[in-house]
N, CA, C and O atoms as CSV, one atom per row, in Angstrom:
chain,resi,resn,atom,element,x,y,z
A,1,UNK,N,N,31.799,215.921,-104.788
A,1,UNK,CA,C,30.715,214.985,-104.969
A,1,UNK,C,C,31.123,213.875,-105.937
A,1,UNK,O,O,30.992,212.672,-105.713
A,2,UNK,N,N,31.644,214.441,-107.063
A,2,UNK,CA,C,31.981,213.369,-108.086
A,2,UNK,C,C,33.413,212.311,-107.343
A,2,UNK,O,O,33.586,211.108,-107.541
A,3,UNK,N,N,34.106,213.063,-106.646
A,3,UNK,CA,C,35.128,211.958,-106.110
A,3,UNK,C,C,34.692,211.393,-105.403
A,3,UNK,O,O,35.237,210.291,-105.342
A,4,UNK,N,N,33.356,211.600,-104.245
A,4,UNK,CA,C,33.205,210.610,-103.511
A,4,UNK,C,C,32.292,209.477,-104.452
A,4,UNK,O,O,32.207,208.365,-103.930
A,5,UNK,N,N,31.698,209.625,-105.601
A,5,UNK,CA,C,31.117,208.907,-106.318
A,5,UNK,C,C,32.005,207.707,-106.800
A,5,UNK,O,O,31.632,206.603,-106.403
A,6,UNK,N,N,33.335,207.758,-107.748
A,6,UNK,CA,C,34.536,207.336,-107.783
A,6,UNK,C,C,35.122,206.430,-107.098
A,6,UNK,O,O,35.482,205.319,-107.489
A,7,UNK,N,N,35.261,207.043,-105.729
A,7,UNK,CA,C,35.998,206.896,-104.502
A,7,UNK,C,C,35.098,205.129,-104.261
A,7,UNK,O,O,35.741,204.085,-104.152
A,8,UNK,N,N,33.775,205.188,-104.231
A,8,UNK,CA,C,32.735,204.073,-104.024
A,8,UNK,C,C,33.310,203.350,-105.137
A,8,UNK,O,O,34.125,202.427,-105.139
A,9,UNK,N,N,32.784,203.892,-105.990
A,9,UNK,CA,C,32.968,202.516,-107.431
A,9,UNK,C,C,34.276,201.831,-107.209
A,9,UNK,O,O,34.361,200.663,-107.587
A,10,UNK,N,N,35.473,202.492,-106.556
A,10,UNK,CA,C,36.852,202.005,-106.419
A,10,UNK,C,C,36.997,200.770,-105.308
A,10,UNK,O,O,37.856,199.894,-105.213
A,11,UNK,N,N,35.664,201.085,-104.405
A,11,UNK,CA,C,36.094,200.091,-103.381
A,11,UNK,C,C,35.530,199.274,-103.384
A,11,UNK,O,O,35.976,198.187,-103.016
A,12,UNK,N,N,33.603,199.549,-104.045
A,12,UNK,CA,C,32.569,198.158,-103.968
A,12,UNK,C,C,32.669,197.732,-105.655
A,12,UNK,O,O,31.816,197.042,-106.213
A,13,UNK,N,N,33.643,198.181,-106.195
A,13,UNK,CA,C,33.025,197.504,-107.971
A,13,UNK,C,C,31.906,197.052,-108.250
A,13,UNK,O,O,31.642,195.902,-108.599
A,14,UNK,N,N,30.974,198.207,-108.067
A,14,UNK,CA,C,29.163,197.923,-108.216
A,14,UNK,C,C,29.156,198.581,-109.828
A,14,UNK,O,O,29.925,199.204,-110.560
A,15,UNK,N,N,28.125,198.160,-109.857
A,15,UNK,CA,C,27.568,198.925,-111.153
A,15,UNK,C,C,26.685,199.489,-111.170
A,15,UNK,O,O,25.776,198.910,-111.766
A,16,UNK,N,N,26.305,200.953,-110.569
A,16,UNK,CA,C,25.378,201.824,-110.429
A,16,UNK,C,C,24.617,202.958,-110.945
A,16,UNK,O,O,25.547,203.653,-111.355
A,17,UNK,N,N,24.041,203.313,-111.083
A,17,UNK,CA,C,23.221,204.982,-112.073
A,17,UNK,C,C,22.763,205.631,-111.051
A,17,UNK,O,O,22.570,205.474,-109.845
A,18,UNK,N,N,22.632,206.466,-111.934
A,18,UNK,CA,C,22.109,208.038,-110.695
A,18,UNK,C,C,22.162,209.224,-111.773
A,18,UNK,O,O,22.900,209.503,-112.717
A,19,UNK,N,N,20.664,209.965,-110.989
A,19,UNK,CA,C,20.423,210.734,-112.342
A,19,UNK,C,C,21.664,212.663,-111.605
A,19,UNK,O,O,21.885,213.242,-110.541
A,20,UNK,N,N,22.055,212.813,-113.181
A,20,UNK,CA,C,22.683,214.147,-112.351
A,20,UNK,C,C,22.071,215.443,-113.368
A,20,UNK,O,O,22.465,215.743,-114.495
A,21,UNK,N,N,21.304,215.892,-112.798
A,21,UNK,CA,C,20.157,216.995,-113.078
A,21,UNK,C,C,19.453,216.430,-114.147
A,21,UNK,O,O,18.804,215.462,-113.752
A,22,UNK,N,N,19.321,216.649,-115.348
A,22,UNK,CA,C,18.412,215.853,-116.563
A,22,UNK,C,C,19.214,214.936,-117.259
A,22,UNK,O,O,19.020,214.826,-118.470
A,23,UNK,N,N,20.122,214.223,-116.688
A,23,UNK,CA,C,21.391,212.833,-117.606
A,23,UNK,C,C,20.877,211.932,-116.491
A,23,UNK,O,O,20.287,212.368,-115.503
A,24,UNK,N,N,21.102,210.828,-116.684
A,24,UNK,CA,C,21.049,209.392,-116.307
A,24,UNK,C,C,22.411,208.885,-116.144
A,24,UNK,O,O,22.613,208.191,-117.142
A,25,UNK,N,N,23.637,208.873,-115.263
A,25,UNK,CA,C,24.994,208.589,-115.465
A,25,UNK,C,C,24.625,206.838,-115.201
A,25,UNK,O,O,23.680,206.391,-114.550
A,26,UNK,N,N,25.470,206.224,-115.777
A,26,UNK,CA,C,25.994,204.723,-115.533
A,26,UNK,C,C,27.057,204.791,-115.138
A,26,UNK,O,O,27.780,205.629,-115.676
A,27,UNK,N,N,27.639,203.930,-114.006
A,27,UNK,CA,C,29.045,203.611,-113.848
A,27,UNK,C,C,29.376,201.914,-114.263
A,27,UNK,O,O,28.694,200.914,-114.041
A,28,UNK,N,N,30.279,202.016,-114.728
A,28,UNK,CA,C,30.629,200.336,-114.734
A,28,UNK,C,C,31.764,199.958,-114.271
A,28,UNK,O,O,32.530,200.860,-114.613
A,29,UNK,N,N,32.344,199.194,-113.712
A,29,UNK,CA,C,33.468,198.771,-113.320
A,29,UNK,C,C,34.061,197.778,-114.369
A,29,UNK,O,O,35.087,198.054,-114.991
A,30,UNK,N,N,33.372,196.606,-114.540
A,30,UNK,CA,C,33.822,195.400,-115.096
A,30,UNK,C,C,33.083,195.806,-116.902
A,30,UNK,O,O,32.043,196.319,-117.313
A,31,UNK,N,N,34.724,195.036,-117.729
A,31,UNK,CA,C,34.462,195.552,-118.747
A,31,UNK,C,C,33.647,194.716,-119.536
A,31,UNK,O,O,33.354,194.921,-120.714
A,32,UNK,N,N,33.191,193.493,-118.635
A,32,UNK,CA,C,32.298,192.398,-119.417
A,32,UNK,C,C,30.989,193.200,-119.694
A,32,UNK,O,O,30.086,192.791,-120.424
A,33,UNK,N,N,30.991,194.644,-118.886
A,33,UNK,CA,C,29.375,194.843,-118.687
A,33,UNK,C,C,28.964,195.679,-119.934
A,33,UNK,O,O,27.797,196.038,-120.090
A,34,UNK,N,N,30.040,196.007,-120.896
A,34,UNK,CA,C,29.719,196.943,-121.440
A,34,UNK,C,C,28.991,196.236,-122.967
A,34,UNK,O,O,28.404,196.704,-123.942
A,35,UNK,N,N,29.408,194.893,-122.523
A,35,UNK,CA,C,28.961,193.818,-123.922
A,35,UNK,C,C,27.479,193.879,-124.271
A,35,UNK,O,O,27.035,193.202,-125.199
């Protein structure tokens, strides 16, 4: 599950969340986003 999560961020460089049981994950690609 987590690689196909990965696997996405690798090809669309989105910046997405999704909750995984009671956490809130963020992904970021671009490091401007973390400003």
């Amino acid at each position: 599950t987590f690689d196909k999560l990965t696997e996405i961020v690798k090809k669309n460089e989105v910046t997405f969340r999704f909750w995984l049981g009671p956490k809130l994950i963020v992904m970021l690609t671009d490091p401007r986003d973390y400003e």
